[in-house]
Each structure stands twice: as C-alpha cells, then as structure tokens.
N, C-alpha and C positions, 0 to 999 in steps of 0.2 A: 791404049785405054782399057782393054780386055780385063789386062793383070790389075788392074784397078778394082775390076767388078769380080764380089766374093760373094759367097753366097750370105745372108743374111744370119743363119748362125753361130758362121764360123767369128762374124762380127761380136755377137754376142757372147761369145767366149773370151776372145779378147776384152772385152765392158769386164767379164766374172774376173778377169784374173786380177784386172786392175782397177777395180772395187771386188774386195770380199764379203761375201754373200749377201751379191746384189741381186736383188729379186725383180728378175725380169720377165715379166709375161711375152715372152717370145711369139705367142700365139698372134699378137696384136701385128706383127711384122709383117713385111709382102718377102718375096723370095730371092729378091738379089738386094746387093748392098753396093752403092758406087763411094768410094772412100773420097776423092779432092772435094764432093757436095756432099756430104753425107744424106745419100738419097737412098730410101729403103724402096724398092720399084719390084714388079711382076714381070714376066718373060715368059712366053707359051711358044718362043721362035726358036731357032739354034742361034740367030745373031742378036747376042743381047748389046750390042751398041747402037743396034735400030731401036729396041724397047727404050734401052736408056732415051734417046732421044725424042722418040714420041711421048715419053715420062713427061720429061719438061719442057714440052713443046705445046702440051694436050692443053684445053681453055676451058673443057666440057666438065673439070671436076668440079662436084658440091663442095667441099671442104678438101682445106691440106691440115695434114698431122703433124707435130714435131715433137719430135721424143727428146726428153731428156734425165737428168740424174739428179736428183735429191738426197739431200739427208736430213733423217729426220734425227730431232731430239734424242735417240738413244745413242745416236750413233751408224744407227744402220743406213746404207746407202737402199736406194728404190728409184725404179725408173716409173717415171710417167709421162702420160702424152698429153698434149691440149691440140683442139682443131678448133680452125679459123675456116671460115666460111668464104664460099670464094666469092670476089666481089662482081662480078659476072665474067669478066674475058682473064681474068687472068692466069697466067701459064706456073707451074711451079717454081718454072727457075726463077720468075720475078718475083714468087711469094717466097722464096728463098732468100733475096736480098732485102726485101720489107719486110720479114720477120728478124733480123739481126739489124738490122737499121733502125728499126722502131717500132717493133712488138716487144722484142728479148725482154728491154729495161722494163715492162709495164708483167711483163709473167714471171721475173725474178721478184716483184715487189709481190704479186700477189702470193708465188711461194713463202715467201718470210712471213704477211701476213697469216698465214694461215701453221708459221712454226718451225715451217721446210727450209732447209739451205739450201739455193739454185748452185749446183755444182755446174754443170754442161752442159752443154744441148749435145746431141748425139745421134740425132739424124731427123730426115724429113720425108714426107711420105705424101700420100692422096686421100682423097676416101671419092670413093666413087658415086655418080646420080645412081 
C-alpha cells in the first residue's frame, strides 16, 4: 500500500501533463496522495498507512472536499473543489462512496449549468472542525 501513497504534488503534475495548462491551485491540497481512493490526506508520523487510515476512519470532520477537472468554454481545463458538510458521524471512506453514488450526478449538472464541462473527479479530502 506505501507505493500507492505519493506525495500530493507529484500527483498534480501528473493532472499538468494530462491536461495542458491546467490551473491547479495546489495550495488547496493536504500532503499525501492515496491513488486506488483518490484521497488527498496529511501525515505528521513516518507511517503514513496509519495517517491513511485514521483519514478514513476519523467522524470528527466538518466538511469533505472533492476536487475535480473542468473545462470551461474556451477550452481551458481548471480544477475545482466543492465541500459537502458532514452529516454528523460520517467517516470519509463512506462520504467517498455517497459522493459517486449520488452527489457526482447532481455537481456535474450544477457544472453544465453554470457553463463548465464536468471532466473528473480527481480526488477527495477533509476540511477540518
């Protein structure tokens, strides 16, 4: 599982190569990347497989993020994020399966309305109380 976990920007270079000049505010990221969940998480230990799993274990987050890729009308690709509120106990890996389940369709519709093409989702994250 280790070679799984990359750090966050090396992610995001991979995103630049394959959209060209895609404008990522990387700032917005946490510091590691798990690729099978696309989970962008923190690690302050040396065993980031414990972080990982306290990530998606933890019930105490205010809102989960999820990044994903746009294009707008010129052509140009752009990431953005939208956060969902947590709805009291829930753990990310659960709000990972409810947002592809049945958020995805309802924030690809609000992209289009608003002009955007929903390319990807691209990863998923926390925001903390």
């Amino acid at each position: 599982m280790t070679s799984e976990i990359v750090p966050a920007l090396e992610y995001v270079e991979s995103l630049k190569q394959k959209y060209a000049d895609l404008d990522f505010p990387a700032y917005k990221l946490r510091q590691l990347y798990w690729k099978p969940s696309q989970v962008f998480f923190d690690c302050k230990e040396s065993n980031r497989e414990n972080c990982l799993q306290s990530a998606l274990k933890n019930t105490g987050y205010a809102a989960f993020a999820v990044f994903f890729v746009v294009k707008e009308q010129s052509g140009r690709f752009r990431l953005l994020d939208a956060s969902f509120r947590n709805l009291g106990t829930e753990t990310l890996e659960r709000f990972i399966t409810r947002f592809h389940s049945q958020l995805e369709s309802m924030t690809r519709l609000g992209m289009q309305a608003t002009g955007l093409e929903y390319i990807e989702c691209v990863g998923h994250s926390y925001v903390e109380p």
